[in-house]
N, C-alpha and C positions, 0 to 999 in steps of 0.2 A: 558397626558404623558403616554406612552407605556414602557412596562417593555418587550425588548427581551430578555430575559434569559428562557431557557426553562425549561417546568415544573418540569423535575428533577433536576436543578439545586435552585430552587425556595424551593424543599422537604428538613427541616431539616438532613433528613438523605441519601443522596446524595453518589451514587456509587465513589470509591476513586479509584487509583489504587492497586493493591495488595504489595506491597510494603511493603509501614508500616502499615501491617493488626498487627491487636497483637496476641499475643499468649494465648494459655488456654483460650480463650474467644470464644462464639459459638458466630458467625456470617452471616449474608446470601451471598455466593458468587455465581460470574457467568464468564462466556467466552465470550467476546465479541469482536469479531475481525472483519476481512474481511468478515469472513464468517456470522456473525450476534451474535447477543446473544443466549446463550445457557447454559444449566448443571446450572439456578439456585437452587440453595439449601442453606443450611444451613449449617456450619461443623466449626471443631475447627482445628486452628494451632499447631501442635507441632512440631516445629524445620521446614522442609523445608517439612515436610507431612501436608496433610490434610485430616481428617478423619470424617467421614459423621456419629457416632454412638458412640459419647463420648469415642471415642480411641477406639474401638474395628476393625474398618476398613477402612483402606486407600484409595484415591483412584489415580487411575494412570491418573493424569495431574492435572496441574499449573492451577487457576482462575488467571483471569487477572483484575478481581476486586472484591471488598468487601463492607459493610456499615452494622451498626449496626444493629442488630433484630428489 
């Protein structure tokens, strides 16, 4: 018996949508759209910013998803 689910969804820790990413918590995000994945890193939520530097710096655009460190 064959398992199609693919291997990121098989990884406990499974990219989500940014949605309900939480706040105050450092997470790894990225952009993945039409154009491909891209800008992953690491950063914390605060309110509708995200900041790459434990609140020290924003940066300008939305990730379109997230999953725990």
């Amino acid at each position: 018996m064959s398992d199609n689910r693919s291997k990121e969804e098989l990884l406990p820790h499974s990219w989500q949508p940014i949605a309900p990413a939480p706040e105050n918590v450092e997470v790894m995000t990225k952009i993945d759209d039409s154009g491909g994945a891209r800008n992953e890193q690491s950063m914390i939520r605060h309110g509708r910013l995200w900041f790459i530097d434990k609140g020290g710096m924003y940066v300008y655009y939305m990730p379109t998803h997230w999953r725990p460190l």
